[in-house]
N, C-alpha and C positions, 0 to 999 in steps of 0.2 A: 504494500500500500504506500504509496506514493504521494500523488496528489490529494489537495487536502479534503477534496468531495469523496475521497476513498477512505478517508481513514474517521475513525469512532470520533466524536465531540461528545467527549465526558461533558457530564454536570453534576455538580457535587449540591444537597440539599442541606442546608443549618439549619433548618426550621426547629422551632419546636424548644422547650423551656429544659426538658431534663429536669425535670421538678422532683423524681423518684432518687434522686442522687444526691439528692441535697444533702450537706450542704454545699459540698466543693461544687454542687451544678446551680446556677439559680440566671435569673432571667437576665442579668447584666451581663454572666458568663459561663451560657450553657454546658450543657455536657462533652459535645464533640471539640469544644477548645481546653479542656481543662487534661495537663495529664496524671492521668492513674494508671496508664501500662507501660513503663520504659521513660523510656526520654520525651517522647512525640506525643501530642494528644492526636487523640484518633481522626479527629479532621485532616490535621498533617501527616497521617499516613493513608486516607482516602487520596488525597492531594498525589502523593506519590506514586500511589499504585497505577495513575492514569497520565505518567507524564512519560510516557516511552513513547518520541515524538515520531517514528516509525507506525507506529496503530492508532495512535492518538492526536486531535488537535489540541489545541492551546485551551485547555480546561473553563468552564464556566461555571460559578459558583453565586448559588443565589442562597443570599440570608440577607436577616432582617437587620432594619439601618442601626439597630443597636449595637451590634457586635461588626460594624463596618472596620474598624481601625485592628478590632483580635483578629478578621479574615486578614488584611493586608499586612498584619505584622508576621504572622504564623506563616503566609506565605514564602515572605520573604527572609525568614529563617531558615527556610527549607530549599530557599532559589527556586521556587516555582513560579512562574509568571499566571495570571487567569485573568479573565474579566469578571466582576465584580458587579452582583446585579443586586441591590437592595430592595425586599419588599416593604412598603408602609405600613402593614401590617400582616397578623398572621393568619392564613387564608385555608391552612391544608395542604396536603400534596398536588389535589388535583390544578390547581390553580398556576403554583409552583411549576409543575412541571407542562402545563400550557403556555407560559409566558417561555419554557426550554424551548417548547415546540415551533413556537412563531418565529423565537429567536435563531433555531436553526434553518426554517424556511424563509428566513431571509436571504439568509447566503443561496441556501440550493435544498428545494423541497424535500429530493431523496437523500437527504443528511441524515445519516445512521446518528441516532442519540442512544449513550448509554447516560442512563441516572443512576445515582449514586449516591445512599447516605452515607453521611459525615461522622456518622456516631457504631460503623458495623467496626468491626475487628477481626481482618484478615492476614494468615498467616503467612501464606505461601503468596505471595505476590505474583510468581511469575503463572503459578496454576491459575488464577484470576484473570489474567491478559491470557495464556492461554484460552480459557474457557468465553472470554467476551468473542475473542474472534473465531472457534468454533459456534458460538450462535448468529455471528454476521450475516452469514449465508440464508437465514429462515428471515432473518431481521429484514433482508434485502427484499427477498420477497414476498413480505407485506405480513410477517405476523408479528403480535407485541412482545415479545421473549424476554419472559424471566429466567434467573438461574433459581434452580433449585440444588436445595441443599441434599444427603444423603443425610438420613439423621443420624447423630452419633448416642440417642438415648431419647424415649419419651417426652419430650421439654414441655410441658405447660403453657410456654411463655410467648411460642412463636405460631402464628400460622402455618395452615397445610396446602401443599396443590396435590390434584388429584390427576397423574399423567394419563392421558389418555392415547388416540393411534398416531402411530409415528409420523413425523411431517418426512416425505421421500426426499432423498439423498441427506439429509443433517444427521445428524444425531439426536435429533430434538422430538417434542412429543406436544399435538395437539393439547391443551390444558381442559381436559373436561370437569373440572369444579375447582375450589378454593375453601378451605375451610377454618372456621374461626378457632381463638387457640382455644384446645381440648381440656377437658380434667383428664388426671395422669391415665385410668382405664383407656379414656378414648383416644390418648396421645399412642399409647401401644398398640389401640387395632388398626390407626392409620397407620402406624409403619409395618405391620404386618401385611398391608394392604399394597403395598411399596409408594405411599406417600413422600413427598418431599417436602423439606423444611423451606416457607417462602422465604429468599432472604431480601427483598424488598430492591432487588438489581433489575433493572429491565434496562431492555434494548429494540430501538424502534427506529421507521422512519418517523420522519416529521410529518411528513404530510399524510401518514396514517394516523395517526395520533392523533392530528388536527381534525380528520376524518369521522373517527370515533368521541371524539369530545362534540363537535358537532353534531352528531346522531342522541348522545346519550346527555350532553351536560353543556347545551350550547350558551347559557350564562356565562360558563366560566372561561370558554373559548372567546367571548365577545369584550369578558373583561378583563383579559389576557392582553388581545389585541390593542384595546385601546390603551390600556396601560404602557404599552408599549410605544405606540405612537404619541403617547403624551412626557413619554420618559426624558429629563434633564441628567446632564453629565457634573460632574464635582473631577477636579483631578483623577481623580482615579478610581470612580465608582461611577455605576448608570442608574439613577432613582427612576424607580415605576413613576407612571401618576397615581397619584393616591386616591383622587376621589374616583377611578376609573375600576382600580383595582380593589378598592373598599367593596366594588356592588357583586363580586366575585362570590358565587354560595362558597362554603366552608363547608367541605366534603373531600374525603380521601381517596387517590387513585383506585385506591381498588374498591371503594364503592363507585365512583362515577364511572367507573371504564372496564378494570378487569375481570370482574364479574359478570358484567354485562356480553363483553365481545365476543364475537366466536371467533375473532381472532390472535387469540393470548394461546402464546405456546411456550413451553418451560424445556430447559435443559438440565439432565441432573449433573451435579458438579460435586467432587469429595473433597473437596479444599476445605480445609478447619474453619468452620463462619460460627461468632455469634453479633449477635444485638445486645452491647451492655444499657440495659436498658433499667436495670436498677441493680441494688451493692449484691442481692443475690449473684446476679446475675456477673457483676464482677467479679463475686468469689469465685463463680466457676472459671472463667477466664482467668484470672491468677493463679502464677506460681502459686505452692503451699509448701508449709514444715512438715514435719512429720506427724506434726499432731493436728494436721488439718489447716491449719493457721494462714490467711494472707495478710499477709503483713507489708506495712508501707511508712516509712516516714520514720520519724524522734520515736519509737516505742519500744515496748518491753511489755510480755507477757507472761505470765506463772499460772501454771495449773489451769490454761484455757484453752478449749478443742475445738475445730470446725468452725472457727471465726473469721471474720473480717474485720482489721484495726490498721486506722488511716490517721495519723498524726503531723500536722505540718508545721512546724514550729516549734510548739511547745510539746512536752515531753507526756506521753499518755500512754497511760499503764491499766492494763486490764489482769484481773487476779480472780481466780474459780468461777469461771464460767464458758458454757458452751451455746454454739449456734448462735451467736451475736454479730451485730455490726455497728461498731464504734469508729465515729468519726470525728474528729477534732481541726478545728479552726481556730483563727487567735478570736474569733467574734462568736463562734458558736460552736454547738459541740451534739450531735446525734448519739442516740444510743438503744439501738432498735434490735429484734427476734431478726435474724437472719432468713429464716423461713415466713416470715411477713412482712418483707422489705419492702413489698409495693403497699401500703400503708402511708410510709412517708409523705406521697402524692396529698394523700386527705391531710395532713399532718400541716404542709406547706399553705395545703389550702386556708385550711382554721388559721395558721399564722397570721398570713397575708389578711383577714378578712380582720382579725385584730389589729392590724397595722403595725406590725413589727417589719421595720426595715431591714432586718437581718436574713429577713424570710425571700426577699429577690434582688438582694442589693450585696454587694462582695464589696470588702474595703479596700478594693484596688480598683481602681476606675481607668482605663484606658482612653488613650487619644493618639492624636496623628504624629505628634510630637512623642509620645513616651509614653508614663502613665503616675498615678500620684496614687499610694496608699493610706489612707490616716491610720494614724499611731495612738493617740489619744486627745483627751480636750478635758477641759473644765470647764467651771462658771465665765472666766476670762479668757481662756488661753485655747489654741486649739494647733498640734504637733500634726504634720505629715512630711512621708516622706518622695519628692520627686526626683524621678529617673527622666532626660530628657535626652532623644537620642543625637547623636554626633550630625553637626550641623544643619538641627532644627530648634524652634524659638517658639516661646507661648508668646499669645497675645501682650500688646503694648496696653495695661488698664492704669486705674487708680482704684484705691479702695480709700473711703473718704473718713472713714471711723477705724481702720483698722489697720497700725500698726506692726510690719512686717523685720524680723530675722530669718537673714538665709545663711548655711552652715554648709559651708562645699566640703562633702564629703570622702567624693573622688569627680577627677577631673576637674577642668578649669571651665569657669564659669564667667559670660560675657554679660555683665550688668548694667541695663542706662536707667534713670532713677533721674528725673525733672532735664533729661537732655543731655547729661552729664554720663559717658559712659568708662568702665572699669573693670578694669580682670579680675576675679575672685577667683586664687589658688585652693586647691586642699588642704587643709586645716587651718582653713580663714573665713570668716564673715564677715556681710554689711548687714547694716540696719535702715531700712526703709520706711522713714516716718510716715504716717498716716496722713493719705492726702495726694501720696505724691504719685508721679508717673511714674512708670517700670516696667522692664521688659527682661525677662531671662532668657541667654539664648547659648548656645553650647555651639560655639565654634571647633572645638576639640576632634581627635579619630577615634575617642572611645566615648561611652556613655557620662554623661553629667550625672551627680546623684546627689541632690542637696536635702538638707534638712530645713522644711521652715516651722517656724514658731510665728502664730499669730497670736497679737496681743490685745484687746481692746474689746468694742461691743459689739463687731462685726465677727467675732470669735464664734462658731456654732453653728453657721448660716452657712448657703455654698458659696465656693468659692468661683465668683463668674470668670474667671482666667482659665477654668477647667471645662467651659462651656463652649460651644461653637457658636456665631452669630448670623442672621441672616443679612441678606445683601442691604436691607430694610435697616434693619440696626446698625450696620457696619456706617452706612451712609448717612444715618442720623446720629453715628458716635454715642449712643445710650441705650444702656441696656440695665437694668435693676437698679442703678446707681452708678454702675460703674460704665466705663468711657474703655472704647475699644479703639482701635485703629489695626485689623485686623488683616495680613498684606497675605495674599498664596507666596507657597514657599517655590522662589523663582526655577530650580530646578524641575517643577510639576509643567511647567507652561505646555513641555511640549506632547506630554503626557495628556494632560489639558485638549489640548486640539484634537490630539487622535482620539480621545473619548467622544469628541463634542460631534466632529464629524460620522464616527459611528452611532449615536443618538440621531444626527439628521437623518442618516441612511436608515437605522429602525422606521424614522415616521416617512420618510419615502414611502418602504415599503409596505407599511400597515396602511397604506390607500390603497396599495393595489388589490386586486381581487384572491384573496383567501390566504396572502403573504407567498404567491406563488413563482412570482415573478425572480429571478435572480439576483442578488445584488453584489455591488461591485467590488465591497468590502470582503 
């Protein structure tokens, strides 16, 4: 495969809270960026499995505008390049992967699409690209092809397909049913049946897809489309239109489609898959001791079997007891039956409906520049600590009540403060009276990491330096109180363009008739 009409357009999907994982998952930063297996979080190793630029094009990855700056940093930890599709809100799969559809029938109707979640964990990498280009061939000729898995045990947790007669010349098999996940009895008569585990991969044309969405779920194809055609560029991300993509039902592929089709056909695949889809489901996935044990982080265990214990920071100790799952954070700390870990979900919910911030909010907040942790506060004072990365700058604000100490803690730090600007080495501080103008900006080749201490009555409240502004605010210089002068960081310009032009060429083609037409892009 050669040219790039021949070869797969991954699309990797973020969707989705991870709310069974909490805490390490929560709505600022879901499941598929956090990592709990290795080094990578399991987005950045979706990301990988589909960058072998021989079968694959240049990945597309749609998640939602909150987690826009963890997709492009995690990318670029990894040296992945993709296009970066923001939804305005959370829609489902089907929606999700209609806005894939249109977007690959831009280029070229018959664009083979594999989708791809962000949050599975696959082992054999290379069995994986093996197994997508063994379904190419059924994919080619018009059927919607899932992989299916070979089960390795009864699981509860996952959906069934039901293969039915073989599709001629593949390896693949008509999909005569789909079944919802089982209690453990009926998890064993489906695999006696020679059921497959769905692992939620499919591969399709676009213009079937498009096909089928219009037969079965033409709302969601219509608020695809326009959403598309209404989509704005940011440096290096493409925003849906949001009132377009708002009218979209909230319905999952495989109600709107793969149920439906008599076009879904599955492949069985023996590659090691699961869906960590909560800490059970982790503990099967991990390593263990001998005494059962997955173990992660600062801890130390006595006299405890068949657990999961996850400590990051501080030091967490579990002593006589079995089938648990203990999770610790510097802000919050889980302690649930491992055998009823999907619980948490209701758990999170009751949180949230109390309004404890701790429930979808992580004390590390990411941005484009770096990211900023808080450490602590009082009645006056309130401690965080920022990372800003190597020649990128926050915002120029003022804060008119509140009293700023920055403490360079590594790297050197480029300080203007009322126009006046000043190097700040490591193991040096300025102090930034309240009132004044300031801009931190990290000229440096490695990361800046300052401590600041805020003093004063604006202590507790957010800090608008950690906030994005719109063109509205930028150009009226006010925003809460505070004064922005908010510049793009000049190295994005050209970045800039080739997004903006790719957004024109979207609403080109979402006039033409059914996204059918080629584009030049």
């Amino acid at each position: 495969m050669s040219g790039s009409r021949d070869r797969i357009l991954p699309v990797i999907l973020c969707g989705g809270s991870g709310t069974r994982l909490w805490p390490a998952s929560r709505a600022s930063m879901p499941k598929p960026f956090v990592t709990m297996l290795g080094e990578l979080s399991t987005f950045q190793m979706a990301a990988q499995r589909v960058a072998a630029p021989g079968i694959f094009q240049r990945p597309v990855v749609i998640s939602g505008k909150g987690t826009r700056f963890v997709v492009a940093d995690q990318l670029a930890q990894i040296g992945v390049g993709a296009d970066i599709i923001l939804e305005p809100a959370q829609r489902d799969t089907a929606a999700a992967i209609a806005v894939a559809a249109c977007h690959a029938a831009c280029h070229a109707p018959d664009t083979v699409v594999l989708v791809a979640a962000a949050d599975h964990v696959i082992d054999d990498q290379a069995a994986f690209v093996a197994s997508c280009e063994a379904a190419l061939e059924a994919a080619r000729r018009g059927s919607i092809m899932t992989l299916g898995v070979l089960p390795q045990y009864p699981a509860t947790g996952f959906g069934y397909i039901r293969p039915g007669r073989p599709i001629e010349g593949t390896g693949a098999f008509r999909v005569e049913g789909f079944v919802e996940k089982p209690d453990p009895a009926a998890a064993q008569s489906y695999i006696d049946q020679g059921c497959l585990w769905n692992s939620g991969n499919f591969l399709f044309r676009a213009d079937v897809m498009m096909e089928e969405l219009e037969r079965f779920q033409p709302e969601v194809l219509s608020a695809a489309k326009e959403s598309l055609e209404a989509a704005t560029a940011d440096p290096d991300f493409i925003r849906l239109g949001e009132g377009a993509f708002g009218q979209a039902p909230k319905i999952s592929i495989d109600y709107a489609v793969m149920e439906r089709t008599e076009r879904a056909g599955v492949l069985p695949v023996s590659f090691s898959w699961t869906d960590i889809g909560s800490w059970g489901a982790l503990w099967d996935a991990s390593p263990r001791d001998a005494a059962g044990n997955a173990l992660h982080g600062n801890v130390e265990v006595f006299e405890t079997r068949n657990s999961l214990v996850h400590g990051e920071g501080i030091l967490t100790a579990v002593a006589g007891l079995e089938d648990v799952v203990v999770v610790a954070r510097s802000d919050a700390v889980l302690v649930a039956s491992r055998c009823r870990s999907d619980l948490v979900r209701d758990l999170v919910a009751a949180m949230c409906a109390r309004q404890h911030p701790e429930a979808s909010e992580h004390v590390r907040t990411c941005r484009s520049w770096g990211w900023c942790q808080y450490i602590g506060q009082g009645s006056s004072f309130r401690v965080k600590r920022i990372v800003v990365k190597p020649g990128r700058r926050l915002p120029l604000q003022r804060q008119h009540h509140c009293g700023e100490h920055w403490i360079v803690v590594a790297g050197t730090a480029q300080v203007t403060v009322n126009g006046n600007v000043s190097l700040v080495h490591e193991n040096e501080a300025i102090h930034i009276p309240a009132g004044s103008v300031r801009r931190l900006v990290n000229p440096g080749r490695i990361p800046l990491e300052v401590v600041e201490v805020e003093v004063g009555s604006c202590a507790g409240e957010d800090d608008g330096a950690l906030s994005t502004t719109s063109t509205a605010a930028r150009a009226s210089g006010v925003k809460g109180g505070i004064r922005f002068w908010e510049n793009p960081e000049p190295s994005s310009w050209q970045a800039h363009r080739s997004m903006r032009n790719r957004v024109q060429c979207f609403a080109r083609c979402a006039k033409r008739s059914g996204y059918r037409s080629q584009c030049p892009l």
